[in-house]
C-alpha positions as CSV (number, residue, x, y, z in Angstrom):
1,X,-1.2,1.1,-16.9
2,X,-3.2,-0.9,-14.3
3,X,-1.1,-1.8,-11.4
4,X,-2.6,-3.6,-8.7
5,X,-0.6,-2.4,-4.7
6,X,-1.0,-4.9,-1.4
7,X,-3.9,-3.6,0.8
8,X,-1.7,-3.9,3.6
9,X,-0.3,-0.2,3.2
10,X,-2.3,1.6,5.9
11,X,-5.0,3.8,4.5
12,X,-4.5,6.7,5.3
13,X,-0.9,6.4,3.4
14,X,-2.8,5.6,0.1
15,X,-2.9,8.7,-1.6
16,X,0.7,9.3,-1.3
17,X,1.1,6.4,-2.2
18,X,-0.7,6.5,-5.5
19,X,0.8,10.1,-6.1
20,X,4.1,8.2,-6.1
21,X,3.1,5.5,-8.2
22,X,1.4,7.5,-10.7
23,X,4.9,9.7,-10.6
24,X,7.1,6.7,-11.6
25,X,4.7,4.7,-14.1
26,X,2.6,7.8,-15.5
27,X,-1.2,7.5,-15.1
28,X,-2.5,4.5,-13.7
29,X,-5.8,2.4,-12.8
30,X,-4.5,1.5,-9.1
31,X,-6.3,-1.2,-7.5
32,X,-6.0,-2.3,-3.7
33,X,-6.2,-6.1,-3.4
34,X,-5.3,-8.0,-0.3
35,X,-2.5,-10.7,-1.3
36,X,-1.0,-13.7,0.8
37,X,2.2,-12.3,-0.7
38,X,4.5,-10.2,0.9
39,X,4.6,-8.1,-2.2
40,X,3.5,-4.6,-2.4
41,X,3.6,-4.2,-6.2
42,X,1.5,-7.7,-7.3
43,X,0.8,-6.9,-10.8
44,X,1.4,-4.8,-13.8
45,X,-0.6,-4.7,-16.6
46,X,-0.3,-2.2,-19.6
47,X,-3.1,0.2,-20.6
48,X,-4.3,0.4,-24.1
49,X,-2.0,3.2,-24.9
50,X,0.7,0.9,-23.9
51,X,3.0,-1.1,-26.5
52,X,4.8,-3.8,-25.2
53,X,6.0,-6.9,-26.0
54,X,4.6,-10.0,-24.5
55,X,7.4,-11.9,-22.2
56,X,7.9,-15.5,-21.2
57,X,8.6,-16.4,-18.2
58,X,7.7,-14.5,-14.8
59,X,6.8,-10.8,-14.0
60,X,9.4,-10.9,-11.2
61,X,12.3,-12.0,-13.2
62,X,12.7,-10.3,-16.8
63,X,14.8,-11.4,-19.4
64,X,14.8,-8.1,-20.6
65,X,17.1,-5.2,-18.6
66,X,15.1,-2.2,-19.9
67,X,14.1,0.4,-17.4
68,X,10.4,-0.2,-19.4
69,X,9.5,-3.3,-18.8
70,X,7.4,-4.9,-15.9
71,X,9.6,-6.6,-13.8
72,X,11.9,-3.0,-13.6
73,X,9.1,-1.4,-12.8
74,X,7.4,-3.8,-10.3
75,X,11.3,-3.5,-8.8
76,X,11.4,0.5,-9.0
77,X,7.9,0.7,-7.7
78,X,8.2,-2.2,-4.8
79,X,11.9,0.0,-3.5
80,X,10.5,3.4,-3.8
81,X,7.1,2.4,-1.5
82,X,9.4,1.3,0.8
83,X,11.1,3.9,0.9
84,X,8.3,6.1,1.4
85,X,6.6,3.9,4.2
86,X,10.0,4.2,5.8
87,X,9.2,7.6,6.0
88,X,12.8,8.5,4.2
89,X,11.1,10.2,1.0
């Protein structure tokens, strides 16, 4: 899995950051990229172990409800940092 987190979380947060990540999606490629987004999960991508089905449509807004698929997991991913940042985990 290749999930790509907003630079904007403060450094020295990163690694348990990443440990949290990596705890919820399995092992990851995780790549800080700065975004004009608010978003702290921008982008999912499946590994080559990975078998999914392509989906239409946006990321952000699934037309599937499985716990699997990106947009879940972008959502899952996107509470649980905050969370964490919050300092409530």
């Amino acid at each position: 899995m290749k999930i790509t987190l907003n630079e904007s979380i403060p450094a020295e947060r990163r690694p348990q950051i990443e440990t949290l990540v990596e705890s919820l999606a399995g092992p990851s490629e995780i790549i800080w990229s700065h975004s004009r987004f608010p978003r702290l999960v921008m982008f999912v991508e499946p590994g080559p172990n990975d078998v999914t089905e392509p989906e239409s449509g946006s990321i952000f807004e699934s037309t599937r409800a499985s716990k699997t698929s990106p947009s879940s997991l972008v959502a899952l991913l996107e509470e649980r940092i905050k969370v964490c940042l919050a300092g409530k985990a």
